[in-house]
C-alpha positions, -999 to 999 in steps of 0.1 A, spaced: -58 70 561 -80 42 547 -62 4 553 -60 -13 517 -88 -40 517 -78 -74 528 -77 -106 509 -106 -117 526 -127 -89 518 -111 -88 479 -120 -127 482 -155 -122 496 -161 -95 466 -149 -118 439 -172 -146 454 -202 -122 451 -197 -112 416 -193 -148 406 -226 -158 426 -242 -123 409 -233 -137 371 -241 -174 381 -273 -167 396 -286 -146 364 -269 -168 341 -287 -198 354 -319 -172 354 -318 -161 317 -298 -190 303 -308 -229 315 -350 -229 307 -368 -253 333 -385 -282 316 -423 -289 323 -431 -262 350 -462 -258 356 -487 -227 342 -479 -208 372 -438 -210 375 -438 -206 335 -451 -173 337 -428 -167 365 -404 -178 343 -413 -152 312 -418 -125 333 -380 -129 344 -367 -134 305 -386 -106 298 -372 -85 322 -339 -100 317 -340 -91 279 -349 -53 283 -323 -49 307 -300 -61 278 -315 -41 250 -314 -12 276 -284 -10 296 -260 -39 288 -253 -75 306 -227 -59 335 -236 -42 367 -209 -41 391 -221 -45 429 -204 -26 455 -213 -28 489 -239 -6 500 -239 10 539 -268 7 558 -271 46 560 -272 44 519 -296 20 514 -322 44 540 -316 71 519 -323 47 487 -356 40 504 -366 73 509 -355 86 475 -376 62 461 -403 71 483 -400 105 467 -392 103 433 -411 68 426 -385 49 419 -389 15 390 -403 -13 410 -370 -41 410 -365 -73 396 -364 -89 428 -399 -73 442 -414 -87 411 -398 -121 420 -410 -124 454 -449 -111 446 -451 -139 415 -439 -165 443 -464 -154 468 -490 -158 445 -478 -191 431 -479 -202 465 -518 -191 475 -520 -206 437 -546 -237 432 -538 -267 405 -553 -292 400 -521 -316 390 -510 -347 399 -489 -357 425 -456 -361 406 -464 -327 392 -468 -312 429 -434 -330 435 -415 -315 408 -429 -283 413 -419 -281 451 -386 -295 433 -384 -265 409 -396 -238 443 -370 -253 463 -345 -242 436 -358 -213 432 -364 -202 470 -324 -209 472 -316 -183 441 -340 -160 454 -318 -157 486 -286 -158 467 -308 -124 449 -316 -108 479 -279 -110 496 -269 -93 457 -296 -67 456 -282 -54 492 -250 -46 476 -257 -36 442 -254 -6 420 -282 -14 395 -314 13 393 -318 10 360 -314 -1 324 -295 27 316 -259 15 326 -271 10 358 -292 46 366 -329 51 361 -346 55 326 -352 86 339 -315 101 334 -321 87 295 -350 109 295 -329 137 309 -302 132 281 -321 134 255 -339 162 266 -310 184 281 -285 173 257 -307 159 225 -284 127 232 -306 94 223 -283 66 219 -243 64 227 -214 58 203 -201 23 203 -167 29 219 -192 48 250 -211 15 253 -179 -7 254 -160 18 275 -190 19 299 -193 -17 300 -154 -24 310 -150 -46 338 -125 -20 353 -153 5 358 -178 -21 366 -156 -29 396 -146 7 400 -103 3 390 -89 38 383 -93 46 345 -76 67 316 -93 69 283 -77 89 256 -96 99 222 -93 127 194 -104 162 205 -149 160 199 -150 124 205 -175 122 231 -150 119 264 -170 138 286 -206 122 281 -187 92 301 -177 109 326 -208 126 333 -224 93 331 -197 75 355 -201 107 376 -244 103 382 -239 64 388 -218 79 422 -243 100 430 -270 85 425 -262 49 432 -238 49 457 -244 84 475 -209 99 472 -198 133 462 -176 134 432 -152 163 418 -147 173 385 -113 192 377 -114 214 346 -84 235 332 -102 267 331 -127 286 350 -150 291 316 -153 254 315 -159 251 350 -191 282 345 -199 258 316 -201 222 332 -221 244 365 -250 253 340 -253 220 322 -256 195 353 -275 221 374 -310 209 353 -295 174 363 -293 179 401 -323 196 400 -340 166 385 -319 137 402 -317 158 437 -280 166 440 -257 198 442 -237 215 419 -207 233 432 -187 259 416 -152 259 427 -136 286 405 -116 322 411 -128 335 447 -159 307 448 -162 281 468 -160 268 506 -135 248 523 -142 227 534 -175 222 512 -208 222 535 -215 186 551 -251 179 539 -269 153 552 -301 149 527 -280 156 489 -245 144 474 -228 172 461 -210 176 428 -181 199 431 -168 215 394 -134 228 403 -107 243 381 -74 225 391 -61 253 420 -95 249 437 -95 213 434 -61 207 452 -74 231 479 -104 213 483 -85 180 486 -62 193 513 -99 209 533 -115 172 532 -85 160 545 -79 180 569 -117 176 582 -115 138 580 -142 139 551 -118 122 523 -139 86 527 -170 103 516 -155 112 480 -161 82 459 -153 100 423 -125 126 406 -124 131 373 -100 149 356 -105 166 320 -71 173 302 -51 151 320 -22 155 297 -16 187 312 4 167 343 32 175 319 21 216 317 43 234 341 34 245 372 -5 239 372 7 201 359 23 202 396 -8 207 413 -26 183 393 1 154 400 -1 168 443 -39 163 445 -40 132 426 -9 116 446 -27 127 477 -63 110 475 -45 81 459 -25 75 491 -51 92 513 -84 71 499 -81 39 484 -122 39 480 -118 68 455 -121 57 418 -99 84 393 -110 87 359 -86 105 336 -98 117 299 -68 125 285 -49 135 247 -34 104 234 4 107 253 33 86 236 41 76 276 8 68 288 19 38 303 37 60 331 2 77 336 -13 44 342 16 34 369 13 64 387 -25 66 387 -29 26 392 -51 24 362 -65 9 334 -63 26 299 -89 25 273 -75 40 235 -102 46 207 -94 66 176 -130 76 170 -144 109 156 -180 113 150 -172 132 119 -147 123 96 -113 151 102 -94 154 68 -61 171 77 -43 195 44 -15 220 44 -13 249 18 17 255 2 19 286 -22 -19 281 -44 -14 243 -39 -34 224 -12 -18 190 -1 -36 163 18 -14 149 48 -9 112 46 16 95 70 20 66 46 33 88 12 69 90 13 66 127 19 39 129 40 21 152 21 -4 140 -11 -13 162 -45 -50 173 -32 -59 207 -55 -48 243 -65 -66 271 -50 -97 286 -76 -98 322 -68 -87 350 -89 -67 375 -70 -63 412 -84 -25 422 -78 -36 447 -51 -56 418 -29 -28 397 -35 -3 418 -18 -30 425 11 -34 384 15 -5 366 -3 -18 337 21 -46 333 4 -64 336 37 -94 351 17 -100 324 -7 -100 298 19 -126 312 45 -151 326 13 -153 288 5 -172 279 33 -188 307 49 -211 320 58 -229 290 51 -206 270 73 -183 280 102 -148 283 102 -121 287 132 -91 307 118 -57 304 145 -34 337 141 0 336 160 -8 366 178 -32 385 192 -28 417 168 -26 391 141 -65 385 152 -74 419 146 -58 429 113 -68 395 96 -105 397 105 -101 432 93 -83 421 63 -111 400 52 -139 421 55 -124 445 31 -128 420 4 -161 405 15 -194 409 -8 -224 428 5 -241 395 8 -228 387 42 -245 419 54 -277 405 49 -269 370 65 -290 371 98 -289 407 100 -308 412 125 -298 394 150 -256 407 143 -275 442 151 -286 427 185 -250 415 189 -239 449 181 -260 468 208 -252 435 235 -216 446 230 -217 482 235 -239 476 266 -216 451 279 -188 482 274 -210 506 297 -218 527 261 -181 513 248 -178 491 218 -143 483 198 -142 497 166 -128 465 151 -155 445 166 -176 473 147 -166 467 118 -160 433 113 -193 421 135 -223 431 101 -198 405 83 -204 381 102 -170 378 118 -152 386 152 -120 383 168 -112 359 200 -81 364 223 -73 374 258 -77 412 252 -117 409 255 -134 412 282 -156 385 299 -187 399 287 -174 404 255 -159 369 250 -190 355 264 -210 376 238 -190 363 208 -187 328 217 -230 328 221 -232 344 187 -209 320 177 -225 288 187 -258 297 173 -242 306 140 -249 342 141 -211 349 136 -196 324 110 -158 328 116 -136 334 147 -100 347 138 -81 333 173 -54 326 191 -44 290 201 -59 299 234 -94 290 222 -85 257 215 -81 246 250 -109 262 264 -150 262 258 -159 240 225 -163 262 197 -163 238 166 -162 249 129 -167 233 95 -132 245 87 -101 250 109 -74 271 94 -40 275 111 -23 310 99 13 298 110 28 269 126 39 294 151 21 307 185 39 339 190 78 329 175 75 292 190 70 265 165 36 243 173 40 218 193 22 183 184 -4 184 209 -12 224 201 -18 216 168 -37 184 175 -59 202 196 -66 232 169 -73 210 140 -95 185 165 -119 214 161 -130 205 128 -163 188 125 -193 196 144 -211 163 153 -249 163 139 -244 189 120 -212 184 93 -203 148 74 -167 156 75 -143 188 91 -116 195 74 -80 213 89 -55 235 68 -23 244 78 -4 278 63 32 272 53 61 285 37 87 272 22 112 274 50 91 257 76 78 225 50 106 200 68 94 212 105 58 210 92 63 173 83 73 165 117 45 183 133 17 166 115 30 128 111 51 123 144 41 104 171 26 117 205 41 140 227 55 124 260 44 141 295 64 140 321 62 157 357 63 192 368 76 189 402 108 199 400 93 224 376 108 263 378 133 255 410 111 230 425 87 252 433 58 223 430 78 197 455 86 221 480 46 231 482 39 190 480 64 187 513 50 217 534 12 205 529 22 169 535 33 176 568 5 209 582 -17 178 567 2 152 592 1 129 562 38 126 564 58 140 598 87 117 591 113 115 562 105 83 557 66 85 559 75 111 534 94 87 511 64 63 508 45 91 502 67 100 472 69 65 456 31 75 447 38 105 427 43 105 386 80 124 396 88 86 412 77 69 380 98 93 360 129 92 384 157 76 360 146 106 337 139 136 355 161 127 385 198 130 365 218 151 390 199 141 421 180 113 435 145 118 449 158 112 484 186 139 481 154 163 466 138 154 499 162 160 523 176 191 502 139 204 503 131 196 539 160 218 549 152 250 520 113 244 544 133 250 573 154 275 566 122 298 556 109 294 590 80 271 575 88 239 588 102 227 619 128 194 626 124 182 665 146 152 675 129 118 684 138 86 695 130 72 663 142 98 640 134 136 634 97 149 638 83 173 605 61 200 619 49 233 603 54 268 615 23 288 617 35 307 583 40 269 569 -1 266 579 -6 300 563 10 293 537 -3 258 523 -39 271 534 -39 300 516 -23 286 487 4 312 482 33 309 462 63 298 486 84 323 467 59 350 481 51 339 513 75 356 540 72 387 516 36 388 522 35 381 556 60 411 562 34 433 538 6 429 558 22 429 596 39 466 582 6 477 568 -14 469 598 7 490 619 -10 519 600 -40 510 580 -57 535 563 -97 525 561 -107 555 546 -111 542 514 -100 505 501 -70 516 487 -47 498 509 -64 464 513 -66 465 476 -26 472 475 -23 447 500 -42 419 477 -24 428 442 -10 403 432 26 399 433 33 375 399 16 406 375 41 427 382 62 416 355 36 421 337 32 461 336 54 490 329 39 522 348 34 549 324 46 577 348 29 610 334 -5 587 341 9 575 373 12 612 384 -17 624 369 -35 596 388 -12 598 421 -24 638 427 -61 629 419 -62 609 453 -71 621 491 -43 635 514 -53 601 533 -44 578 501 -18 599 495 -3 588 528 -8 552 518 9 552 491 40 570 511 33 546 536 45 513 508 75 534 498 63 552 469 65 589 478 48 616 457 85 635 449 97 604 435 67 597 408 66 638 402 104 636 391 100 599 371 71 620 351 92 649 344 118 622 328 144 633 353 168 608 375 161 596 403 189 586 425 178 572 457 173 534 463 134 533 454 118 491 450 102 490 423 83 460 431 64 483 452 60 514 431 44 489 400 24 471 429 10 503 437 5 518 399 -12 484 395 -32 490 426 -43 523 414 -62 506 385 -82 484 406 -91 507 432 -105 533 399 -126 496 390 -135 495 428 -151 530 422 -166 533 391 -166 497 378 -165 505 340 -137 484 330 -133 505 296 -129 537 312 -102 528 334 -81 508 307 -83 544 288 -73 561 319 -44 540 321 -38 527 285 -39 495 290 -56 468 272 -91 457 287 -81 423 286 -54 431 311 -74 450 329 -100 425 330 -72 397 340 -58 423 371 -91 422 382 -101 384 383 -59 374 396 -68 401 425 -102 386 433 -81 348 434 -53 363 451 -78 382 479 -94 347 487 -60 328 492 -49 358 516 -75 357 532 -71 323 542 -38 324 551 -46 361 571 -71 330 589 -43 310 604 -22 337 621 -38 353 651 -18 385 647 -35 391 619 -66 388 630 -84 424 615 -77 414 578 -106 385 580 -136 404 586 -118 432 563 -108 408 531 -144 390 533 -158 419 518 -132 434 492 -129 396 482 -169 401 470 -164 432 455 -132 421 433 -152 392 424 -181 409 406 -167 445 404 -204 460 398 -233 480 418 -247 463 444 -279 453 432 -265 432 404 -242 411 425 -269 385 433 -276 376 395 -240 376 390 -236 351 417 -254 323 388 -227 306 371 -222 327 336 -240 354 342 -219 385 334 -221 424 338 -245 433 310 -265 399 312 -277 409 347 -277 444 333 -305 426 310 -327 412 335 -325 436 360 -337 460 334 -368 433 327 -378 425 363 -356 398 372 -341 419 401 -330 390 426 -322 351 427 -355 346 436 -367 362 404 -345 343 385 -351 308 399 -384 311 393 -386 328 359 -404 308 326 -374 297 305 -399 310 275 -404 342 286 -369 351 291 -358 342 263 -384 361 246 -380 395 271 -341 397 270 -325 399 236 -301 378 218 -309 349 250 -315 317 233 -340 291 249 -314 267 256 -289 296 270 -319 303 290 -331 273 304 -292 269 319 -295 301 335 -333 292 354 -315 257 366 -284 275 379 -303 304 398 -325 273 411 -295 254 422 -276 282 440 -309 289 458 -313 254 469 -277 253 478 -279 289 500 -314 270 515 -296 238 523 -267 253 542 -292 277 560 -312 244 572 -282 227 579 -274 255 603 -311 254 619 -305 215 622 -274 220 641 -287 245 666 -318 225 672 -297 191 673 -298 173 710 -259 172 716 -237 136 720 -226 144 751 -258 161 772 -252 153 806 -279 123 819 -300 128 854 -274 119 882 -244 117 859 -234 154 867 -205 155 893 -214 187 914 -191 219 908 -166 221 938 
């Protein structure tokens, strides 16, 4: 671990950024009186310069210090890439030639000119000792004009919003203090980041790591910064599902940038810090950082946060985050800074609809709500039994000129409303971009292998679709495309939507105030109505909540009360999340003592929060309590010292935390896979796949047994045996399908696994995901959610199968069922599937039009795929073209690194004479 920095060095640092602002000051500030014609032009050449770098970038530039290894590699990247000439080059070529410089002056002039160099040779040393340590490239917060280009032309950004600017501009990010900034949903939070993110990259050569909730988002933040590192000559890293190395590959040449959802993240953490590569982080930002406070995956947030806080104290956190009631306990935990801004760059008018009456909410009437309008739609008696909400009225208003987000409490809900509404829709809105809902239409069935949902069928020629869990990644891909380029005008969805990709709408309406039969909570409904208002292209978004009578008191609550609190999730479901804290904490040897765990402890949120969440127990009794639950599961062991008791792990404690399993699964697993490899069946891949299904879906499925059965005697003698070979003999499904009792002691736990099992390996050996959800009847979205928790699960056994020798076979064996869960299709579409985004029928697509590897695809014209394969928009396909690029450069760069190691003279080569002879 890192030592804090001293009080000299903190001393020595405050002394430079005084000399930095005095030394300009003086520069642009104090004019010199009667310089001669040669220092006067100095002299407006440096106000010059001075004043664009104001106009362009702002007065502050905070000024690290700089390795010598860094500024090399600054050399040479400007060597490359051309970089600006600086400030200080320009000063010292305008003093050389005022010095070769004849004038014919008097000799009081020459006097007061050597006066006036003397001065100046003094700041122009002061200069040179700042430039060695600064961050500045460029007037564009510090980066080169370059990355302004790039932002307007990736992103069509020209200028920041004011709050940007000022939050840029803070001293605690100049000097690189830990930071949480909390604004309305569409705000502009992320721009920041991204800008904070490059100035590590590119100005002070560090990696940086950006955690995102959801893998989507993650695929999504991979294809927009791959055309930046492509540009600006750094990596993009997907860590999502079964992608991803740890640890990451050490490059010498590039920084990477490693996009992680929050699982991945934490395991990343824990691989750097096992291979001593912590120090070379220098940035983690963390999207949604209110969800500390979301149950378990809040846990892992606060255990990889808590860890490079106490782990690196050169690694700057910046947390965008909801606005939270107790952000003040974020800020102690985190050490940081908080930035608040209630900006929206379109106007968000919030209304609730009571029977045909629409009220404006407004906090400051007495009842919160405000007299707006009644509803001007004339309803025949038969459409107003259909839609007594009035559902119909309120989306006709604005599409399909505009778009409109409409939140159902369930997913059926989805289904039947956008159903409902076509019904009562006008034969205009088939006409509305026609053509290009047909294309939709035939990109859906393909994705479906020939399969497309009849609701989707009918409701897509309106203009409309449904969005929820039950579609399938191509599917919801499909739909959120169309719906971003305003070929579909309104989304009937669950809440789910909300807190994934950004799909913004003209209009948000809210069905209920209810996900499923639980009353919204303030941030869920913040987050749905934040929505509303799509910057550049509305003046204003408007929200309208649903109610009925019964639920107008709750309803007033929900819309005027203050902020949610967050609190941790370490105790969370048993204390599942401290338990898993502990046991990496000690395989880590961050903390092999109880009281090298207790300072560990006093840096977590759950310390903060310890009067509140700590009732029954103190956090010391939790310790001790969950050092001896550790024990007694044979993951931890307690050896006696002289100075107190010694914290080891077992080699299932190693397992465990490096694999990332589930504590509550961990011994059960390990006893799964040393029984099945006492009589593997490799066949087929029916028992690694049963030995990979994962164990929390279980709950999840009910086995249909006629299916099972029918299934069960489709299967080799050889699977057959498998399937005996878990428990789950043939007699007992036969007599479950013929509805009869069954009386023997059977677990169940097994006989679902392996029902659940069955559906992967049909995936496994057809791969057309709508065929098998028939088979089975099950939803495709389930289907589709077995089959990406399998591939996940498959990784993280295969790491922990890596850290006991006993079960040694299972590496070489899981490596390749890991791929094939992953991607699920023939074999010759994998490599385009590898690019972040691209599903099954999107490589379908260009393997169909020539694009038939990476290579293809890296080096494709942006133009003329998105002219050869249908409904791929330029944009869509210029993202695509950067990411092949970047994964090609990233499988190049780790195969050079390899050649470099090979052909690297080792450390440690024996010198002539130094060898002692061999006895």
């Amino acid at each position: 671990m890192a030592p804090p920095p001293s009080k000299a060095s903190i001393c020595k640092r405050t002394c430079e950024d005084k000399l930095s602002d005095s030394t300009f000051d003086g520069l642009r500030d104090e004019p010199f009186e009667d310089l001669p014609s040669s220092q006067l032009q100095f002299q407006e050449q440096v106000d010059e310069k001075v004043k664009r770098s104001r106009l362009k970038g702002g007065d502050k530039a905070s000024t690290p210090s700089r390795t010598s290894d860094d500024k090399d590699r600054n050399v040479e990247d400007q060597r490359r890439g051309g970089a600006r000439r600086s400030v200080i080059a320009q000063l010292k070529r305008t003093m050389l030639e005022n010095a070769t410089a004849t004038s014919n002056v008097s000799r009081t002039a020459v006097l007061k000119e050597a006066v006036v160099s003397e001065e100046m040779s003094v700041a122009m040393q002061a200069m040179e000792t700042i430039s060695a340590e600064s961050l500045d490239l460029g007037p564009f917060y510090g980066l080169p004009s370059k990355v302004k280009d790039l932002m307007h032309k990736l992103k069509g950004i020209k200028t920041l919003y004011d709050w940007q600017e000022t939050c840029l501009t803070l001293d605690c990010v100049q000097q690189r203090r830990n930071l949480i900034y909390s604004l309305p949903t569409s705000g502009g939070k992320t721009l920041v980041a991204e800008i904070l993110i490059l100035r590590e990259l590119l100005c002070r050569k560090k990696d940086c790591l950006f955690i995102l909730p959801y893998i989507s988002l993650v695929q999504e933040k991979v294809r927009g910064l791959a055309s930046f590192g492509l540009e600006l000559d750094f990596m993009v890293e997907e860590y999502a599902g079964s992608k991803g190395k740890f640890p990451p590959v050490k490059r010498r040449s590039r920084n990477s940038l490693y996009v992680a959802t929050i699982e991945k993240a934490h395991s990343l953490v824990n691989s750097l810090i096992e291979s001593g590569w912590l120090e070379n982080l220098g940035l983690v930002v963390v999207d949604e950082l209110h969800m500390l406070g979301d149950g378990s995956r809040g846990a892992v947030i606060e255990m990889t946060l808590a860890k490079v806080l106490y782990m690196s104290k050169k690694t700057q956190i910046i947390g965008m985050s909801a606005t939270l009631g107790n952000i003040r306990d974020l800020q102690m935990f985190l050490k940081a800074e908080n930035f608040t801004n209630n900006f929206r760059p379109v106007q968000l008018k919030e209304y609730v609809k009571l029977n045909d009456t629409i009220y404006e909410v407004d906090p400051q009437e007495e009842n919160c709500f405000k007299f707006s309008r009644l509803l001007n739609f004339k309803y025949s008696s038969g459409m107003q039994k259909v839609d007594p909400d009035h559902i119909i009225a309120l989306v006709t208003e604005v599409i399909p000129t505009h778009s409109c987000l409409l939140f159902c409490p369930t997913k059926k809900n989805c289904e039947n409303v956008a159903v409902m509404i076509c019904k009562y829709l006008k034969e205009e809105f088939l006409l509305h971009r026609e053509a290009e809902k047909n294309i939709l239409l035939r990109d859906l069935q393909e994705s479906g292998n020939g399969s497309l949902c009849p609701v989707l069928r009918k409701t897509v020629p309106y203009g409309l679709a449904y969005h929820h869990s039950g579609l399938t990644t191509g599917e919801r891909k499909l739909v959120e495309e169309a719906y971003s380029n305003g070929v579909l005008c309104l989304l009937t969805c669950t809440s789910t939507l909300a807190a994934g990709i950004n799909l913004p709408a003209r209009r948000v309406i809210l069905r209920s105030p209810y996900v499923a039969t639980d009353f919204l909570k303030r941030s869920q409904y913040k987050q749905m109505v934040g929505r509303a208002g799509r910057a550049g292209i509305d003046t204003e978004g408007e929200s309208i909540l649903i109610l009925q009578d019964k639920d107008k008191d709750m309803a007033k609550t929900l819309v005027c009360a203050p902020m949610e609190n967050c609190y941790s999730n370490l105790l969370h479901d048993g204390g599942k999340g401290v338990l898993s804290l502990i046991l990496s904490l000690i395989g880590l040897k961050i903390a092999t003592s109880l009281e090298q765990m207790r300072d560990f402890l006093c840096g977590t949120l759950l310390h903060v929060q310890e009067t509140q969440l700590c009732v029954e127990r103190s956090l010391w009794e939790v310790l001790q309590q969950s050092i001896h639950l550790l024990k007694e599961k044979d993951l931890i062991t307690v050896t006696s010292d002289p100075y107190g008791p010694t914290l080891q792990v077992t080699n299932l404690g190693r397992a465990t935390y490096k694999g990332s399993v589930d504590l509550a699964y961990s011994d059960l697993l390990y006893r799964d896979l040393s029984r099945g490899l006492e009589g593997l069946q490799l066949n087929s891949f029916l028992h690694l796949v049963y030995l990979v299904t994962p164990y929390d879906l279980i709950a999840q499925c009910k086995p249909d047994w006629r299916i099972f059965f029918t299934q069960f005697t489709l299967l080799s003698v050889a699977e057959q045996s498998v399937s005996a070979a878990v428990g789950v003999s043939e007699s007992f499904v036969a007599r479950k399908a013929a509805g009869q009792t069954v009386k023997n002691n059977v677990n169940m736990t097994a006989v679902t696994r392996m029902y659940l099992a069955l559906v992967l390996f049909s995936l496994l050996k057809e791969s057309n995901l709508w065929r098998v959800a028939d088979r089975f009847q099950l939803s495709r979205g389930f289907v589709q959610m077995l089959l990406s928790s399998s591939s996940a699960f498959c990784s993280c056994v295969l790491h922990f199968t890596e850290e006991l020798q006993e079960l040694w076979p299972f590496k070489a064996l899981l490596s390749e069922l890991t791929r094939r869960l992953s991607y699920c299709v023939t074999a010759e579409l994998i490599p385009l599937m590898e690019v972040a985004g691209v599903m099954e029928s999107r490589a379908k697509q260009l393997y169909n039009a020539g694009y038939k590897t990476l290579t293809h695809l890296a080096n494709a014209d942006p133009a003329v795929l998105s002219r050869t394969i249908g409904n791929l928009y330029r944009k869509q396909a210029v993202q695509i073209v950067a990411s092949a690029k970047m994964l090609l450069n990233e499988k190049a760069a780790a195969l050079q690194e390899e050649v470099d190691d090979l052909l690297m003279v080792p450390s440690d080569l024996p010198t002539a004479g130094g060898a002692e002879p061999l006895l």
